[in-house]
CHARMM-style PDB file with segment names, atoms N, HN, CA, C and O in Angstrom:
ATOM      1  N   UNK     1      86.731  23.967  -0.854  1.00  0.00      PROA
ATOM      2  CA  UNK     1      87.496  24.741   0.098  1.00  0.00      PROA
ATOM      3  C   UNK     1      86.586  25.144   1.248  1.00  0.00      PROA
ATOM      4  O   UNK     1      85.462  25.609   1.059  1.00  0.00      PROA
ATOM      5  N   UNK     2      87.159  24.932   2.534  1.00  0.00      PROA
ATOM      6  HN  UNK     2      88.072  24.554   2.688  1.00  0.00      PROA
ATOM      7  CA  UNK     2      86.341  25.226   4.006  1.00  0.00      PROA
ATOM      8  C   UNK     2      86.341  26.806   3.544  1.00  0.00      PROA
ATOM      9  O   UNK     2      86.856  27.526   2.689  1.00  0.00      PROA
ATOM     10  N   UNK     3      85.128  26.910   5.035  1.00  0.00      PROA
ATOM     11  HN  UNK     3      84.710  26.325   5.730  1.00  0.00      PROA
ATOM     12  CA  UNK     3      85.064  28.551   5.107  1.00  0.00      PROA
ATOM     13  C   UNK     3      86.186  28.920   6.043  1.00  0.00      PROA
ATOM     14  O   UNK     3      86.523  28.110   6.906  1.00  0.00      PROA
ATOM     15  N   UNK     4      86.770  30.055   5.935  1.00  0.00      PROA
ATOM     16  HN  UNK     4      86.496  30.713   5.234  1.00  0.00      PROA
ATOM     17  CA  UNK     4      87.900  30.100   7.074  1.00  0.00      PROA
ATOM     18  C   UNK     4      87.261  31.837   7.809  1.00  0.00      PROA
ATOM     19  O   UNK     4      86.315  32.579   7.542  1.00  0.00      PROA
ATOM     20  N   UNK     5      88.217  31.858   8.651  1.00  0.00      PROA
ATOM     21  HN  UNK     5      88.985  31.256   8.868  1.00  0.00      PROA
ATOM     22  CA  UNK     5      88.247  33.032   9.289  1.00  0.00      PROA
ATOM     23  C   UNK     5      89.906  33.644   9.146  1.00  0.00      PROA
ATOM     24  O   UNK     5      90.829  33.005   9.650  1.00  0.00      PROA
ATOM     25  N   UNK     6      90.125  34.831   8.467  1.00  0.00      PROA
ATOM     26  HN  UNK     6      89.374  35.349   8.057  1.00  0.00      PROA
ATOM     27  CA  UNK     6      91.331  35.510   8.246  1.00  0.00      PROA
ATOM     28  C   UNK     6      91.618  36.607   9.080  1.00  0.00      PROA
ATOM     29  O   UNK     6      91.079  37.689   8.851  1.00  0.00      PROA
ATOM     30  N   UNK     7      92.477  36.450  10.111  1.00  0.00      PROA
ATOM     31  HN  UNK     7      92.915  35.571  10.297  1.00  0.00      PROA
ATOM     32  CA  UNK     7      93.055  37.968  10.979  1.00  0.00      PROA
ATOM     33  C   UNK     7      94.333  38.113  10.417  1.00  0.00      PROA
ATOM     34  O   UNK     7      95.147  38.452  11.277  1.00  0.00      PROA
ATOM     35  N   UNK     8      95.037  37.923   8.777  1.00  0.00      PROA
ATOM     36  HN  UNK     8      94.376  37.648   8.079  1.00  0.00      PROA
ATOM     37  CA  UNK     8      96.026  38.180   8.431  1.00  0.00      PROA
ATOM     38  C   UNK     8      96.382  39.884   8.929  1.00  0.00      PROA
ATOM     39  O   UNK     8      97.270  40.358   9.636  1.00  0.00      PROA
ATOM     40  N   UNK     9      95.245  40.485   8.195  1.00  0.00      PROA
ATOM     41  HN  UNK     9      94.523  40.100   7.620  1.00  0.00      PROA
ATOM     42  CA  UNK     9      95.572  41.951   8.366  1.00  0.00      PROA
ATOM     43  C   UNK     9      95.916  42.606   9.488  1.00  0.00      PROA
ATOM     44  O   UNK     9      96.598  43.630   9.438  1.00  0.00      PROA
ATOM     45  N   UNK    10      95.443  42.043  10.709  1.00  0.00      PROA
ATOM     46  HN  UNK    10      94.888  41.212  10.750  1.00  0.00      PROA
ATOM     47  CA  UNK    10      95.384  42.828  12.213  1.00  0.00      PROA
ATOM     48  C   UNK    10      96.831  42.146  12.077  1.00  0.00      PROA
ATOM     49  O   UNK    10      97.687  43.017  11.918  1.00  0.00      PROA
ATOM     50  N   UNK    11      97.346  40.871  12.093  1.00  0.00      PROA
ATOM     51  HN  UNK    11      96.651  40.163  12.222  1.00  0.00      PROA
ATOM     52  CA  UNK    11      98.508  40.334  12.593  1.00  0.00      PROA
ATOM     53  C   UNK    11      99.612  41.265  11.631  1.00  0.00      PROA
ATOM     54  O   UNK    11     100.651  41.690  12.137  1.00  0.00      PROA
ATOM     55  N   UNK    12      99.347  41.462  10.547  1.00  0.00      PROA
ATOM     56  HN  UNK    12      98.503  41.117  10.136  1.00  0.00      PROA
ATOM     57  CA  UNK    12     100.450  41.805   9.422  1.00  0.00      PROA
ATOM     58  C   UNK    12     100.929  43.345   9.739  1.00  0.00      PROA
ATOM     59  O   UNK    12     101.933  43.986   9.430  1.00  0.00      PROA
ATOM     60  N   UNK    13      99.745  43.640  10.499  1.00  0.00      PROA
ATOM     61  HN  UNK    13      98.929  43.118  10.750  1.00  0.00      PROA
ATOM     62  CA  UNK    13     100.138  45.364  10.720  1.00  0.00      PROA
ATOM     63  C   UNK    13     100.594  45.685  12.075  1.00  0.00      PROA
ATOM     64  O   UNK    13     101.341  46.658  12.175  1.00  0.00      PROA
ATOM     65  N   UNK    14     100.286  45.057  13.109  1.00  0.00      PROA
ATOM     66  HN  UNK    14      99.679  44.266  13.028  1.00  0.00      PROA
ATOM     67  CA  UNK    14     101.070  44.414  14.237  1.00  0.00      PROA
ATOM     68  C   UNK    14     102.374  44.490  13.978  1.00  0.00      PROA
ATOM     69  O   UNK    14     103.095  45.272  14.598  1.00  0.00      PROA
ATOM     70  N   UNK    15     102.916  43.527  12.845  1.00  0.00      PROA
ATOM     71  HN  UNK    15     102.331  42.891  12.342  1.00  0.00      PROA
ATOM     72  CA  UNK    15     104.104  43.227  12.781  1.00  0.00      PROA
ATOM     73  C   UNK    15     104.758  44.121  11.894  1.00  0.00      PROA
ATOM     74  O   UNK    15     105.852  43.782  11.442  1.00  0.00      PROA
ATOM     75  N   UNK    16     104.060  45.637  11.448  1.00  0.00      PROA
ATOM     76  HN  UNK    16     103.172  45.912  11.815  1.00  0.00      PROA
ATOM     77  CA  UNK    16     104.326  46.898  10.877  1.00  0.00      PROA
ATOM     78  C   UNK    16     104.897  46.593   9.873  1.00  0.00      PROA
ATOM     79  O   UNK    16     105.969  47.154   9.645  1.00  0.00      PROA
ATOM     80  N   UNK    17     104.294  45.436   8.772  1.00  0.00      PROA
ATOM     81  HN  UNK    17     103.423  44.981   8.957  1.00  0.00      PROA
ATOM     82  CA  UNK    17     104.548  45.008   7.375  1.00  0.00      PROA
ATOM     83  C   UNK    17     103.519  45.690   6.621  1.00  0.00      PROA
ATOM     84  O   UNK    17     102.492  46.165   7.104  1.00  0.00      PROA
ATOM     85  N   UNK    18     103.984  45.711   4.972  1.00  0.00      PROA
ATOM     86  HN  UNK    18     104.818  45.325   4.579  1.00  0.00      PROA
ATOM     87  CA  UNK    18     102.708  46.565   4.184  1.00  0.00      PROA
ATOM     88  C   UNK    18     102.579  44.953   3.666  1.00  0.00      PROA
ATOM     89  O   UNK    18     103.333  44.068   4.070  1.00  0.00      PROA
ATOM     90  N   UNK    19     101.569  44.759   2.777  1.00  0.00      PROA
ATOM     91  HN  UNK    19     100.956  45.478   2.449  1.00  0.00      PROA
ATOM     92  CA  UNK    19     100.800  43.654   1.774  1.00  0.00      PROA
ATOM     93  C   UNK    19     102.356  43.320   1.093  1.00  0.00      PROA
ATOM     94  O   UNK    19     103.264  42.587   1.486  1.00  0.00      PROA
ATOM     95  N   UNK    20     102.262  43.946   0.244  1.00  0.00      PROA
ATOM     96  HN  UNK    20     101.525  44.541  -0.075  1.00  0.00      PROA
ATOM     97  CA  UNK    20     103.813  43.825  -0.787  1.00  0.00      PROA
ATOM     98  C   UNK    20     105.307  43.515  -0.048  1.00  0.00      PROA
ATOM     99  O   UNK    20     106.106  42.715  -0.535  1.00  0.00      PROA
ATOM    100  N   UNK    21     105.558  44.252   1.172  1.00  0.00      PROA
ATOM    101  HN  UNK    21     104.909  44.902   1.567  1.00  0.00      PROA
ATOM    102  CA  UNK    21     106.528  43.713   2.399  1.00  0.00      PROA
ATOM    103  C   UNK    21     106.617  42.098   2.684  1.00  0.00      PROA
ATOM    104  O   UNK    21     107.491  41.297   2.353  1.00  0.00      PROA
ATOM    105  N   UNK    22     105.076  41.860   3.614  1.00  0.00      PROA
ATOM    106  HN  UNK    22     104.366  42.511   3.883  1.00  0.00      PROA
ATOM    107  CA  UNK    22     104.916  40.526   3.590  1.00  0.00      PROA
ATOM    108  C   UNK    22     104.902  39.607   2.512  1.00  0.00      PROA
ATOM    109  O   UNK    22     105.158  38.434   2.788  1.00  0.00      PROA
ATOM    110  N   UNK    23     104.626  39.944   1.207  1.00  0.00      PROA
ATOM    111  HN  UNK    23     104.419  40.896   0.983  1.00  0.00      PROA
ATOM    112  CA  UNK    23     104.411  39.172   0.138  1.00  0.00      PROA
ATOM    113  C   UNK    23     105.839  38.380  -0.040  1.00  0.00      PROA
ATOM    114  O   UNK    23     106.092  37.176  -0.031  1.00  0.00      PROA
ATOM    115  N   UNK    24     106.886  39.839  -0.248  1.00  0.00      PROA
ATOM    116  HN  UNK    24     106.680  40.817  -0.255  1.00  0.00      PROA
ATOM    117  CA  UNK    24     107.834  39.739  -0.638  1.00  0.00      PROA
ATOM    118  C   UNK    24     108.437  38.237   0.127  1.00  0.00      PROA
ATOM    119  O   UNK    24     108.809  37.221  -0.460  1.00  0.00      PROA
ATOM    120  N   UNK    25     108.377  38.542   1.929  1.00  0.00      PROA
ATOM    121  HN  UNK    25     108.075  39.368   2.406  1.00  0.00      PROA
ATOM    122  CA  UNK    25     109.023  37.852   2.502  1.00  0.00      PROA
ATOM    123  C   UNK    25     108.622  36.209   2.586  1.00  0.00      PROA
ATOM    124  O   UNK    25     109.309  35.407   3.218  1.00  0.00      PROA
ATOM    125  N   UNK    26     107.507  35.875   1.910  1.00  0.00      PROA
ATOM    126  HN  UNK    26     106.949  36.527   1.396  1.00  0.00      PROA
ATOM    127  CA  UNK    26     107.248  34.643   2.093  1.00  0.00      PROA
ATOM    128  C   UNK    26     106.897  34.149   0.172  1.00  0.00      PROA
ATOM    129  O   UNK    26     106.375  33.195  -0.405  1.00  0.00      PROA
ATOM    130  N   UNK    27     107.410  35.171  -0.139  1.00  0.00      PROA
ATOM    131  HN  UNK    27     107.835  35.945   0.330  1.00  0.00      PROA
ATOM    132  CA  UNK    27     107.977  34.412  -1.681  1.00  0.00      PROA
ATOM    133  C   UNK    27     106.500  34.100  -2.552  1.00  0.00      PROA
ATOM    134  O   UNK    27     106.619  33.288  -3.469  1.00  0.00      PROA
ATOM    135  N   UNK    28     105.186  34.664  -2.337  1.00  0.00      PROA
ATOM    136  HN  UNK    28     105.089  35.325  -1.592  1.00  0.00      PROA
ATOM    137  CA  UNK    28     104.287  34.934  -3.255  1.00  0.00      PROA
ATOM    138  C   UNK    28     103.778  36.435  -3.654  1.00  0.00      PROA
ATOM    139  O   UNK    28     104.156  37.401  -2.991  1.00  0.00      PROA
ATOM    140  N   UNK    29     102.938  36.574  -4.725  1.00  0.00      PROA
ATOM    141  HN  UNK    29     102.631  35.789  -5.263  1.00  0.00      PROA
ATOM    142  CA  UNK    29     102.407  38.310  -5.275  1.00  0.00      PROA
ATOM    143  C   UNK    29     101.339  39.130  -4.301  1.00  0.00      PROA
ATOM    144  O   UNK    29     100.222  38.826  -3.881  1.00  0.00      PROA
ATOM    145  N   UNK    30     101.826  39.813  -4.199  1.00  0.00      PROA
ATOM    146  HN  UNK    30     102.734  40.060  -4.540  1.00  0.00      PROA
ATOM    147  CA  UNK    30     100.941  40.863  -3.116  1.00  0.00      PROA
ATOM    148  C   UNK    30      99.490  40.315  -3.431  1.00  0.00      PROA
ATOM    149  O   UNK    30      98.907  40.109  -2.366  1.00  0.00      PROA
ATOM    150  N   UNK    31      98.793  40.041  -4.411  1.00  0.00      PROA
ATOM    151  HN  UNK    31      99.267  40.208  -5.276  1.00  0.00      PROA
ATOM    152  CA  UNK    31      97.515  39.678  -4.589  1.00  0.00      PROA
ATOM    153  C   UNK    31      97.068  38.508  -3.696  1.00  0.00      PROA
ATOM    154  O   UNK    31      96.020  38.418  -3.056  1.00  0.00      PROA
ATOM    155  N   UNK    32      98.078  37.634  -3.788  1.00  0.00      PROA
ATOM    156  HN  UNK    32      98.929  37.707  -4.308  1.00  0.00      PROA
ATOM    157  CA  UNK    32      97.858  36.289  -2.781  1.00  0.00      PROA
ATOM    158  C   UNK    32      97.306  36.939  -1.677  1.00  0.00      PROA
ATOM    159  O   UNK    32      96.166  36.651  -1.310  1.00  0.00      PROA
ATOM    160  N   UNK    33      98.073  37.903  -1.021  1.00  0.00      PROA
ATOM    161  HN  UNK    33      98.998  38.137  -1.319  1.00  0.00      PROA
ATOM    162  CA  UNK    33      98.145  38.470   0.383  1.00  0.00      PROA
ATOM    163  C   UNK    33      96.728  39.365   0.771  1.00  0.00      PROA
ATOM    164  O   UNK    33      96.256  39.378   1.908  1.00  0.00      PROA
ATOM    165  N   UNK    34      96.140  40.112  -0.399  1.00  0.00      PROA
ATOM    166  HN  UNK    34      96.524  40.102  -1.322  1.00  0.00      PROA
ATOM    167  CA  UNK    34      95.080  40.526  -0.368  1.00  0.00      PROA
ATOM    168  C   UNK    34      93.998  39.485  -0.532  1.00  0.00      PROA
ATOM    169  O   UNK    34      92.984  39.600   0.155  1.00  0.00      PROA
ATOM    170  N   UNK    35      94.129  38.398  -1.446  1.00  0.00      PROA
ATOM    171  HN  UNK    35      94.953  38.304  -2.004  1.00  0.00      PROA
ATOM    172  CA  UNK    35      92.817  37.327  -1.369  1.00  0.00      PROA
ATOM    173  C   UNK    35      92.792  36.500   0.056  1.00  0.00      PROA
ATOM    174  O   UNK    35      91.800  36.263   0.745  1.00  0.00      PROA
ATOM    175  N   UNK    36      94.379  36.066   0.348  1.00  0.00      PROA
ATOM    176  HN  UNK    36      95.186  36.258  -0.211  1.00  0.00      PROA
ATOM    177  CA  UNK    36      94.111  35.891   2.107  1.00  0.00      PROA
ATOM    178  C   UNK    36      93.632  36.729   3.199  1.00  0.00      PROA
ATOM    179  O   UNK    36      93.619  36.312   4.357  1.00  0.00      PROA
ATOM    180  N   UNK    37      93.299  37.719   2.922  1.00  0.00      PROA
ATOM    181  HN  UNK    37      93.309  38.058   1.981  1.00  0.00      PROA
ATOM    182  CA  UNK    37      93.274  39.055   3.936  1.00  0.00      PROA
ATOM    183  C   UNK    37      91.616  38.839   3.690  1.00  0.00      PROA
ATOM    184  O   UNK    37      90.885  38.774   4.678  1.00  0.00      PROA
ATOM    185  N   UNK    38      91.048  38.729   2.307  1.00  0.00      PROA
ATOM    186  HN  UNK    38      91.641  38.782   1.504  1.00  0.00      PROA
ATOM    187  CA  UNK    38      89.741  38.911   2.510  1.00  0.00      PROA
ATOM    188  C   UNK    38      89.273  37.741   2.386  1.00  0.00      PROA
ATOM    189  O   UNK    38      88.277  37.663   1.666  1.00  0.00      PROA
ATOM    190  N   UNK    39      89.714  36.645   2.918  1.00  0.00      PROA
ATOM    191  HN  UNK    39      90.523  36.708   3.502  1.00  0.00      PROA
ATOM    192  CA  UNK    39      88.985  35.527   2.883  1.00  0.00      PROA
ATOM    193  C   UNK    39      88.752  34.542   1.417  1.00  0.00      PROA
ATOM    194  O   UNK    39      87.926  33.645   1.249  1.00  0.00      PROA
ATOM    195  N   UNK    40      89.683  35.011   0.559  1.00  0.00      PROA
ATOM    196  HN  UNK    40      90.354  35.739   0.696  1.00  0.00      PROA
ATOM    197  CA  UNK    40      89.345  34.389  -0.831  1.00  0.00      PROA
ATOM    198  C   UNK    40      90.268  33.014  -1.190  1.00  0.00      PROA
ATOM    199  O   UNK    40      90.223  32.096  -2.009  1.00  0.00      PROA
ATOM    200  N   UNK    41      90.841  33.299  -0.444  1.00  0.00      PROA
ATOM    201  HN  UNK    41      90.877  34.045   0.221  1.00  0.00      PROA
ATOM    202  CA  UNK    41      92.551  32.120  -0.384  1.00  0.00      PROA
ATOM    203  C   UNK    41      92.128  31.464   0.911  1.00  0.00      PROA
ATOM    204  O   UNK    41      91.936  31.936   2.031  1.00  0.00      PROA
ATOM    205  N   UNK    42      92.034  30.179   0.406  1.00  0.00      PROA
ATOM    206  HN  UNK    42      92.189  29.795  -0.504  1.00  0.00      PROA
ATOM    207  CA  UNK    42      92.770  28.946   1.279  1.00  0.00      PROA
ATOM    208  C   UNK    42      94.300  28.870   1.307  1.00  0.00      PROA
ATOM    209  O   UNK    42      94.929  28.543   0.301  1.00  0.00      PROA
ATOM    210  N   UNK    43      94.859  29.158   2.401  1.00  0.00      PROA
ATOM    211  HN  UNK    43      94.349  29.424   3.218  1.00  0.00      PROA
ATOM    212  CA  UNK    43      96.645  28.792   2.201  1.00  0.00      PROA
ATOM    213  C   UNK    43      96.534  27.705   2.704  1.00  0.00      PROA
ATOM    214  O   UNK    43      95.745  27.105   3.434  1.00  0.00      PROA
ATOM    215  N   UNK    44      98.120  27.423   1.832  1.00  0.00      PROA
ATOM    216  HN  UNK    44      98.761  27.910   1.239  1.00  0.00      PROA
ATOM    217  CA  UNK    44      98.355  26.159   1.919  1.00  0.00      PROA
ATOM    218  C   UNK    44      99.164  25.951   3.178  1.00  0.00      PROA
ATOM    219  O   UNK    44      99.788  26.950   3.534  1.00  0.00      PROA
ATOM    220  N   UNK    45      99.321  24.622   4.104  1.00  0.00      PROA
ATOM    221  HN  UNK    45      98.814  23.810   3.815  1.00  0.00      PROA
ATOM    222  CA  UNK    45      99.744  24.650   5.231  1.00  0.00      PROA
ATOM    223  C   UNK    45     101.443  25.350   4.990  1.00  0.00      PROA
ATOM    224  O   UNK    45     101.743  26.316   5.693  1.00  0.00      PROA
ATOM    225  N   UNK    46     102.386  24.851   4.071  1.00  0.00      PROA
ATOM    226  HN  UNK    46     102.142  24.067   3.501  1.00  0.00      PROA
ATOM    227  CA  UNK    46     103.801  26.245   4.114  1.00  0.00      PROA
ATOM    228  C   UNK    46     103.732  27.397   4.414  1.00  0.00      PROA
ATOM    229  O   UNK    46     104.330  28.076   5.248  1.00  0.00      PROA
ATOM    230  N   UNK    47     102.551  27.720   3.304  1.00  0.00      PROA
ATOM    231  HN  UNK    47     102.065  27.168   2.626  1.00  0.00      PROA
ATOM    232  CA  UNK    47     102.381  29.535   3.371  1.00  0.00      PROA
ATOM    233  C   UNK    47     101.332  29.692   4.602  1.00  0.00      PROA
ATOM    234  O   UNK    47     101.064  30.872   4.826  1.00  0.00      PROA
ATOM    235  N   UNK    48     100.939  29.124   5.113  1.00  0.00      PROA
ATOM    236  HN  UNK    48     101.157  28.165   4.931  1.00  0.00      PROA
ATOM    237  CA  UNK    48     100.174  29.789   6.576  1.00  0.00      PROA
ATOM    238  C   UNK    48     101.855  29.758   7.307  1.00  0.00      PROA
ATOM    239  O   UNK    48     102.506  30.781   7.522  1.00  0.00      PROA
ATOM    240  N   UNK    49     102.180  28.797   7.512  1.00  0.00      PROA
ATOM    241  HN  UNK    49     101.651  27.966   7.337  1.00  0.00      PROA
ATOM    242  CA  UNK    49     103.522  28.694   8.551  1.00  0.00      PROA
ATOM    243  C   UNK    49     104.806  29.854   8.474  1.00  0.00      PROA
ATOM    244  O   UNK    49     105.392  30.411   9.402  1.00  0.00      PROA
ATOM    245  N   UNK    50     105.017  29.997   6.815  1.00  0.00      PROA
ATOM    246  HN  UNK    50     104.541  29.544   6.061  1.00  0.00      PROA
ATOM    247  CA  UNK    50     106.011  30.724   6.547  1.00  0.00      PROA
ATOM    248  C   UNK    50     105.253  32.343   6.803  1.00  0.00      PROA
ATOM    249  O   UNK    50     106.076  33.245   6.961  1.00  0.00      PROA
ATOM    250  N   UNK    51     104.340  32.596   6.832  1.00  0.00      PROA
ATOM    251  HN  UNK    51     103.671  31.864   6.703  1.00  0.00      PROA
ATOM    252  CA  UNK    51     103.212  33.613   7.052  1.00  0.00      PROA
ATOM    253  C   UNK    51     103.513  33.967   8.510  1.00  0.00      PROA
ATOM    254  O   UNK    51     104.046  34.999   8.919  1.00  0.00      PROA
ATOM    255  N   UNK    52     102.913  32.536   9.480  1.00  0.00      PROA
ATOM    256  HN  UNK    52     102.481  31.697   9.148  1.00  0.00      PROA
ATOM    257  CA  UNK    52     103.163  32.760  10.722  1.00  0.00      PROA
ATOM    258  C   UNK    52     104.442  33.280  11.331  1.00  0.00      PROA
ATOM    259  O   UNK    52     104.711  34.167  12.140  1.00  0.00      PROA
ATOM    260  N   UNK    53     105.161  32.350  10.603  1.00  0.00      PROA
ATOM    261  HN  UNK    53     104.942  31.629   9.946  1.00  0.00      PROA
ATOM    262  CA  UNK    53     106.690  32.942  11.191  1.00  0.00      PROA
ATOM    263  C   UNK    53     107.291  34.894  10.931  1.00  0.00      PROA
ATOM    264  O   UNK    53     107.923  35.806  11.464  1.00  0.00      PROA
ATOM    265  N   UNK    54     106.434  34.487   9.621  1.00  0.00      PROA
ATOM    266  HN  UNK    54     105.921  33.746   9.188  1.00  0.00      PROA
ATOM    267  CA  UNK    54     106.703  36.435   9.388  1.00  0.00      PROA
ATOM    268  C   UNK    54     106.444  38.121  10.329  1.00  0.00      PROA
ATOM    269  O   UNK    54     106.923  39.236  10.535  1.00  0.00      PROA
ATOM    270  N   UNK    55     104.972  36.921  10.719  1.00  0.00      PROA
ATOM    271  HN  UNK    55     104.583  36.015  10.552  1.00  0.00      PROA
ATOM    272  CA  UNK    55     104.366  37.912  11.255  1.00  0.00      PROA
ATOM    273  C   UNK    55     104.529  37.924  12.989  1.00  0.00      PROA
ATOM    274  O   UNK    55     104.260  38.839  13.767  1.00  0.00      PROA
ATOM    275  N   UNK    56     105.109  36.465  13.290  1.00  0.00      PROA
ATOM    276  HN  UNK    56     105.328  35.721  12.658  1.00  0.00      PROA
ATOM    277  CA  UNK    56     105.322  36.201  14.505  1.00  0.00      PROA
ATOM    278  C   UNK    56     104.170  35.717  15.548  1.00  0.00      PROA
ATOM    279  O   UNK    56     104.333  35.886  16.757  1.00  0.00      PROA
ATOM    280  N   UNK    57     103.199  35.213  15.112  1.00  0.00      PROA
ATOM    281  HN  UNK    57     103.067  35.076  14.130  1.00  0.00      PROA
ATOM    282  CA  UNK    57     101.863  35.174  15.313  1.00  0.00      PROA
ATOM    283  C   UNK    57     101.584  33.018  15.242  1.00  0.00      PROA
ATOM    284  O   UNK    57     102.178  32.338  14.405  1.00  0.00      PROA
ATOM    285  N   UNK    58     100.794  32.521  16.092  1.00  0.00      PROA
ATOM    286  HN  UNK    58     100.311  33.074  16.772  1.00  0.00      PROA
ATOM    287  CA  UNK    58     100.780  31.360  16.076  1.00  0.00      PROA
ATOM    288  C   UNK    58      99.430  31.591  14.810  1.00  0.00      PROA
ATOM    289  O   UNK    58      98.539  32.440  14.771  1.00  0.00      PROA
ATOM    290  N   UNK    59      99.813  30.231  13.686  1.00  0.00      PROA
ATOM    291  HN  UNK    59     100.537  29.541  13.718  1.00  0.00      PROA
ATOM    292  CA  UNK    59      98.940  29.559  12.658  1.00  0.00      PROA
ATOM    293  C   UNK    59      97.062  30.181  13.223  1.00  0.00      PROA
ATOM    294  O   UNK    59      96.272  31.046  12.846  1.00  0.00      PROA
ATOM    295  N   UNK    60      97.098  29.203  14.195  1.00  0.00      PROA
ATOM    296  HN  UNK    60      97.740  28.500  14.502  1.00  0.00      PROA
ATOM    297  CA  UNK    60      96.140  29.097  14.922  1.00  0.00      PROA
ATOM    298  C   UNK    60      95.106  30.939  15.151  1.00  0.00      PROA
ATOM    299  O   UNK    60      93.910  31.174  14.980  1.00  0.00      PROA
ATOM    300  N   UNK    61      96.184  31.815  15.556  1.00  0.00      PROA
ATOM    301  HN  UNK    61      97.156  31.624  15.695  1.00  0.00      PROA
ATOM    302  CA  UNK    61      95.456  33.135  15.734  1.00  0.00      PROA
ATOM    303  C   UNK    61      95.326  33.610  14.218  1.00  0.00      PROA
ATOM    304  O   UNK    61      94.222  33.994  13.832  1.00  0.00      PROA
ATOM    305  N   UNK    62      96.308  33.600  13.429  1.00  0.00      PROA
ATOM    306  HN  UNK    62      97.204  33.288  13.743  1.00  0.00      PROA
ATOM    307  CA  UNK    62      95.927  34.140  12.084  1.00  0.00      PROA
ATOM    308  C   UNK    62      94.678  33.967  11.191  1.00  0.00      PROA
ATOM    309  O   UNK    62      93.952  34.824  10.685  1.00  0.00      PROA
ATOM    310  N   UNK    63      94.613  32.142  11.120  1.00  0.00      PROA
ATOM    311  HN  UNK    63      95.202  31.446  11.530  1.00  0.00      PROA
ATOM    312  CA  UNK    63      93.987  31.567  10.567  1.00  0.00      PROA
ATOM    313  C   UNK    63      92.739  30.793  11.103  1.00  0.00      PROA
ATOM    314  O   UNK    63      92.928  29.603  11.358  1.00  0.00      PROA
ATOM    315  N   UNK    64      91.546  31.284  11.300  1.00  0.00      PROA
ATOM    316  HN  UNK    64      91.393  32.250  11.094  1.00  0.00      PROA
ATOM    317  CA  UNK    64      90.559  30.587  12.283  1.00  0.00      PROA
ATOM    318  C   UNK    64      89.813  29.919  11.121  1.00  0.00      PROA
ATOM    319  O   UNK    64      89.393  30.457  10.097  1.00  0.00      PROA
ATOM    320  N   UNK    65      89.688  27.774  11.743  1.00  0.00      PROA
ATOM    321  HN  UNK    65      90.030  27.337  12.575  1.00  0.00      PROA
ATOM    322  CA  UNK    65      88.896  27.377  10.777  1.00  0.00      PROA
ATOM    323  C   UNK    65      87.849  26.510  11.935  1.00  0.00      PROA
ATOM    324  O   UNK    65      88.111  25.603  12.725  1.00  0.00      PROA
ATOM    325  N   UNK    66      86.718  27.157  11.662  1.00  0.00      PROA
ATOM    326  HN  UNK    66      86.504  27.894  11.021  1.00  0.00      PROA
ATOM    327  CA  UNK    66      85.769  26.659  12.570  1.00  0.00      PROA
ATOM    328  C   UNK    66      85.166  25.366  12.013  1.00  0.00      PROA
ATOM    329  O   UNK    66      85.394  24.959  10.874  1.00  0.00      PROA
ATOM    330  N   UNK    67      84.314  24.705  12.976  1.00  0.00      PROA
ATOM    331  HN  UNK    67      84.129  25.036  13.901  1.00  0.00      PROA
ATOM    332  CA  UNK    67      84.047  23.469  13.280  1.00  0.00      PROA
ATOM    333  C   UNK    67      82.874  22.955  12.038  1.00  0.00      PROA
ATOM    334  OT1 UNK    67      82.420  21.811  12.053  1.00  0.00      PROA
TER     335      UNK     67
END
């Protein structure tokens, strides 16, 4: 698994969701949402998208995967 860069949290609270809110809405356990938040989760390209769409935020700003 690459190293990534995660701005779930800045985007998720932006979009004035809690962990368990967002979880709910993209159909995995609040834990997912915390191991993506701290960098422990690779998502998979659905759940970045269905993520993105939640939060309203392009893939790209959420999820930084450097070179």
């Amino acid at each position: 698994m690459g190293e990534f860069i995660s701005n779930l949290r800045k985007y998720r609270q932006l979009a004035e969701l809690t962990q368990e809110e967002l979880a709910e809405r993209v159909g995995v356990r609040r834990e997912t949402i915390v191991r993506l938040e701290a960098e422990k989760y690779n998502p998979s390209l659905k759940l970045a998208i269905d993520i993105s769409r939640a939060v309203k935020a392009p893939i790209e700003d959420i999820f930084e995967f450097p070179d």
